[in-house]
N, C-alpha and C positions, 0 to 999 in steps of 0.2 A: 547407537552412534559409533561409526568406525574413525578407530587413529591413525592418521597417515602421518609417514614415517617419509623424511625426505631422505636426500642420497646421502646426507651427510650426517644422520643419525645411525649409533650404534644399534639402536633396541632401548629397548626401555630399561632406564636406570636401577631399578630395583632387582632385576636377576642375581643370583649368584652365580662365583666363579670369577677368574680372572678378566682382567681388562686390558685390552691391547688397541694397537691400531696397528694401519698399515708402515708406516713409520719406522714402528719398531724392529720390522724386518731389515730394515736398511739398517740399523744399527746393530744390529746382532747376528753375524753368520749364524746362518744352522746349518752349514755343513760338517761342524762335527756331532751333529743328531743321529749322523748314516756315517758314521766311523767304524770301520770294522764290520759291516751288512755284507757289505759287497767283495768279493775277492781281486785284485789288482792282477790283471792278465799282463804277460810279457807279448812283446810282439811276436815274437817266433818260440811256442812253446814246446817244451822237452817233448820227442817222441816219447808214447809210453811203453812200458815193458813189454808189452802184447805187438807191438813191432820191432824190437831188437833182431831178430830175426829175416824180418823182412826185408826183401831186396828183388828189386826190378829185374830180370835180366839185360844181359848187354847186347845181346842178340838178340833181336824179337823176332826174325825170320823160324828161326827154330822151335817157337813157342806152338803148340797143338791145336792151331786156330779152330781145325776142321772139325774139333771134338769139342768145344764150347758152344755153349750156346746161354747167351747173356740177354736181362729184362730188367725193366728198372719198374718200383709199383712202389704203392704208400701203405705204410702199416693201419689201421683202424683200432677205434679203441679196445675193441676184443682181441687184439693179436690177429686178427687176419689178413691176411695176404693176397693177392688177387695175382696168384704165379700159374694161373690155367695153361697158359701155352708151353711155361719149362715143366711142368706137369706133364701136359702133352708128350711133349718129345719123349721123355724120358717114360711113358709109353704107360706109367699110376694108374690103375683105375680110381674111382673113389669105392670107401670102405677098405684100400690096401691099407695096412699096418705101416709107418713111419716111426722108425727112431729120431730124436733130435739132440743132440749135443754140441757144447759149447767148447770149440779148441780156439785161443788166442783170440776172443773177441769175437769170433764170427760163430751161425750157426751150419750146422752139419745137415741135411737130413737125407736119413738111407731110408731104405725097405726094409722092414724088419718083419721076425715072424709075428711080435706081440711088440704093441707099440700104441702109439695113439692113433687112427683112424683117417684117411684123408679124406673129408668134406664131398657129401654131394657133388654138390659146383666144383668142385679138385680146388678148392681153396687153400692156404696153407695158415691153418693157424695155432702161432708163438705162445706157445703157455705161459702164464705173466712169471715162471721162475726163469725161466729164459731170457726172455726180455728185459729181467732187472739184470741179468747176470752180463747182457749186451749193451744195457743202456738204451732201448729202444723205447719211444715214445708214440703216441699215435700220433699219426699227420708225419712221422720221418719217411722220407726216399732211400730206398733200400736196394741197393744193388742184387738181384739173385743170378749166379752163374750156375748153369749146369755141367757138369763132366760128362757126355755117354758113355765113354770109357771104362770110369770109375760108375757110373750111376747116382752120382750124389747130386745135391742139390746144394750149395753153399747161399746164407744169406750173406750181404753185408752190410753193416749198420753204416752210416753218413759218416759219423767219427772214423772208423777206419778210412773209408775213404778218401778222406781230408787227409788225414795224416799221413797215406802211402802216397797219393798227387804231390803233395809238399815235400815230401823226403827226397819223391821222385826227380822233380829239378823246382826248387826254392826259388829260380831266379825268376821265374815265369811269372809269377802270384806278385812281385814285390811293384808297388808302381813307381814309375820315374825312373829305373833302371833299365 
């Protein structure tokens, strides 16, 4: 024989453990249960250290458009990158040797003689010490620019991003202004 249980039955009487209802929620905030979990963001947070430096220019005519070449791609959970075409240009084979280094948040990567190896597919992938050191997550939008100039490859991680647009002009981002 089975016991039905109507809507307005808790369970059967005999369990152990406490006893509540819904009621009880109405009389007792629990929002100090999540005090202190979560950190209190400001509206407009401090640029960090890793942009002190940083600064727009006032001219952009004079900026080296003709030598960049810029791609936007998502990191995966293994650090790869899917930069086949600044790869491209920048003319990689796969199997060349790549250094990678971390200056002010972003990453660097040159040709080097001994280095980590660029991927069959010229894929580019972020060794997880890198990535902690960027804050990069998988599923992030990562800016890669190239220099032909220089030869390098620059990543940038979403946070930098955010934070040079913002610094860039503040007023743009605010609504109702």
């Amino acid at each position: 024989m089975t016991e039905r249980l109507s809507a307005s039955d808790d369970g059967p009487q005999d369990m152990p453990g406490p006893s509540w209802s819904p009621s009880d929620l109405q009389r007792e905030p629990i929002t100090g249960l999540f005090e202190g979990l979560y950190q209190t963001v400001a509206a407009r947070p401090a640029p960090s250290k890793a942009l002190a430096d940083f600064a727009f220019p006032t001219v952009l005519d004079e900026a080296p458009i003709a030598t960049l070449y810029c791609s936007v791609t998502t990191i995966d959970n293994r650090g790869r990158l899917a930069a086949r075409s600044a790869v491209r240009v920048l003319g990689w084979a796969p199997g060349q040797p790549l250094s990678m280094d971390v200056e002010r948040s972003v990453v660097k990567v040159r040709r080097s003689r001994d280095g980590q190896p660029l991927h069959q597919r010229r894929f580019l992938i972020l060794p997880s010490d890198i990535r902690n050191k960027c804050r990069l997550y998988a599923g992030d939008r990562v800016l890669i620019a190239v220099s032909l100039a220089d030869e390098v490859l620059v990543v940038y991680p979403p946070r930098m991003l955010t934070a040079a647009l913002w610094a860039y002009f503040p007023d743009l981002w605010q609504q109702g202004r």
